[in-house]
C-alpha positions as CSV (number, residue, x, y, z in Angstrom):
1,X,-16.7,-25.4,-17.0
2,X,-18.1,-25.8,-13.7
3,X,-14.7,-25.7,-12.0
4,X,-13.6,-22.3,-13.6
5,X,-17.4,-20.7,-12.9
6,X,-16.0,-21.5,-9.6
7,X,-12.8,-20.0,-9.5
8,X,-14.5,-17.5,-11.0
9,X,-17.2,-16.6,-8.1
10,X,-14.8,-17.0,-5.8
11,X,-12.0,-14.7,-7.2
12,X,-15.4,-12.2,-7.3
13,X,-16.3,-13.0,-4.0
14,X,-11.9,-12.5,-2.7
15,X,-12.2,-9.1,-4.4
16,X,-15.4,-7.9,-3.4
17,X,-14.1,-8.2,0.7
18,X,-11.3,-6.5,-0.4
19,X,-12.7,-3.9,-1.6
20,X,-15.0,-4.0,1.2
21,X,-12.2,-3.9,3.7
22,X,-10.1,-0.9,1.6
23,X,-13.1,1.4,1.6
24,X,-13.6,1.0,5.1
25,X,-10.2,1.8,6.0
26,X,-10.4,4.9,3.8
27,X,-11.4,8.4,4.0
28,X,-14.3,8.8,5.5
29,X,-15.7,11.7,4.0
30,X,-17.6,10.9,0.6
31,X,-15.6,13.2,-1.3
32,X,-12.4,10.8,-0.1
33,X,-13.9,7.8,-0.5
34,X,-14.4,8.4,-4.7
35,X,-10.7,8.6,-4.6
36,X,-10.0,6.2,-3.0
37,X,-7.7,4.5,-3.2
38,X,-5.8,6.7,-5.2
39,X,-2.2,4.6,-4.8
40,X,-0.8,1.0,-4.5
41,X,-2.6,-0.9,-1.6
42,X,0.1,-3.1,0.8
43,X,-1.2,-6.2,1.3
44,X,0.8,-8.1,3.9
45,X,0.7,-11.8,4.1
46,X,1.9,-13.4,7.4
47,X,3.4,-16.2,5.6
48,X,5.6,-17.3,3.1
49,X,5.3,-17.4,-0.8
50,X,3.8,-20.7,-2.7
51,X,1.0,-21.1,0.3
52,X,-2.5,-20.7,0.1
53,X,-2.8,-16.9,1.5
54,X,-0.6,-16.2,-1.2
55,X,-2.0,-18.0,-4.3
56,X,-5.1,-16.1,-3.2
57,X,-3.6,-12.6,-2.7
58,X,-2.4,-13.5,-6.3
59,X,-5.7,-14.1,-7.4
60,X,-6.9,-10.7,-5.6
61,X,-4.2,-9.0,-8.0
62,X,-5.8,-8.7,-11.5
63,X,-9.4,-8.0,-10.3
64,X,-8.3,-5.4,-7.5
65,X,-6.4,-3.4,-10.3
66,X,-9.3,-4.2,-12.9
67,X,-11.9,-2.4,-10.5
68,X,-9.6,0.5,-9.0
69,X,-7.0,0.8,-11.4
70,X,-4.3,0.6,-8.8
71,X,-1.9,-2.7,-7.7
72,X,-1.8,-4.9,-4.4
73,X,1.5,-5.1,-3.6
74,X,2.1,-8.4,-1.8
75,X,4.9,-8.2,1.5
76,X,5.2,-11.5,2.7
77,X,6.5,-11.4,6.6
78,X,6.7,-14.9,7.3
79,X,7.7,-16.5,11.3
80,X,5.9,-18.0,14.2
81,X,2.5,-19.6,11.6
82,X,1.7,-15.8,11.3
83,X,2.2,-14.5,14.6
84,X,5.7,-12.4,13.1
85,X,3.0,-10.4,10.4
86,X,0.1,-10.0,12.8
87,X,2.5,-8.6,16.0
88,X,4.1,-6.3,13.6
89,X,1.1,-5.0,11.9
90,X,-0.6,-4.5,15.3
91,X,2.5,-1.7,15.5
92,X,1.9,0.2,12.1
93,X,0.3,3.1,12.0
94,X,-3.2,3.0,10.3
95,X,-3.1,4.8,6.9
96,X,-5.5,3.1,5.0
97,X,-3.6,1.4,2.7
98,X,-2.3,-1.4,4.2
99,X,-4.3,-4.9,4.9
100,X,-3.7,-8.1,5.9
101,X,-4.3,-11.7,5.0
102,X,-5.8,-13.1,7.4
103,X,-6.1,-17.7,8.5
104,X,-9.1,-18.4,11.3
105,X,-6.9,-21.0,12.8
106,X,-4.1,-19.6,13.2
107,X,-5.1,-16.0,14.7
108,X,-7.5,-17.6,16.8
109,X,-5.3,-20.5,17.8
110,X,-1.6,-18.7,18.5
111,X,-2.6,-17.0,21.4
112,X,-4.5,-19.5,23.2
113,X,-1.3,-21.5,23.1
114,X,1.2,-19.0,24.4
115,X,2.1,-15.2,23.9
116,X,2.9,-14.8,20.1
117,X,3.3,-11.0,20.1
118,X,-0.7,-10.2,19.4
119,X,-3.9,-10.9,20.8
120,X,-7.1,-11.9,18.7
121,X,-9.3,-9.4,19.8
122,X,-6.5,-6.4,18.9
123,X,-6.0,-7.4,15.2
124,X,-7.5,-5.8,12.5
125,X,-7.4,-6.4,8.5
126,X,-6.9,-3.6,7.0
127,X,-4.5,-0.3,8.9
């Protein structure tokens, strides 16, 4: 019981900074935001399918569409421990509706290392 209260909370707590992140990235006048979002949401994970960025996109899934009645659609762009999705992302054009999975280690840790295609400080979740 204890376990799955946990899932639970934490499932709550994946949701809640997405939603967090996808009305920050939205319109910005009020009017906007209570549409928004008012299609799918592209959510990019730098990494491949069966990891742990992707079991919790997965989880993200249900409870995204529960509280906005739209999907996360999950791209996988997999190469380099993330650098491939994070460099390419950097060149997308904001729209709002794309966001990103994002590992501490590994965005922090790439470019200290050598040039991966992205620098920390330039990334950003949600385009």
């Amino acid at each position: 019981m204890r376990q799955t209260r946990f899932k639970t909370l934490k499932a709550a707590a994946l949701v809640g900074g997405l939603l967090s992140a996808a009305a920050l990235a939205g319109p910005a006048t009020a009017a906007g935001a209570e549409d928004f979002p008012d299609h799918n949401i592209q959510y990019i994970i730098p990494f491949g399918p069966g990891g742990e960025s992707d079991i919790s996109a997965r989880l993200q899934q249900k409870y995204f569409q529960e509280l906005t009645g739209q999907q996360l659609i999950i791209q996988y762009m997999p190469g380099g421990g993330g650098a491939v999705g994070w460099s390419q992302l950097n060149e997308m054009d904001g729209d709002g509706y794309t966001i990103m999975g994002t590992n501490l280690p590994h965005i922090i840790l790439k470019p200290m290392g050598k040039d991966p295609g992205f620098k920390t400080a330039d990334l950003k979740n949600f385009y």
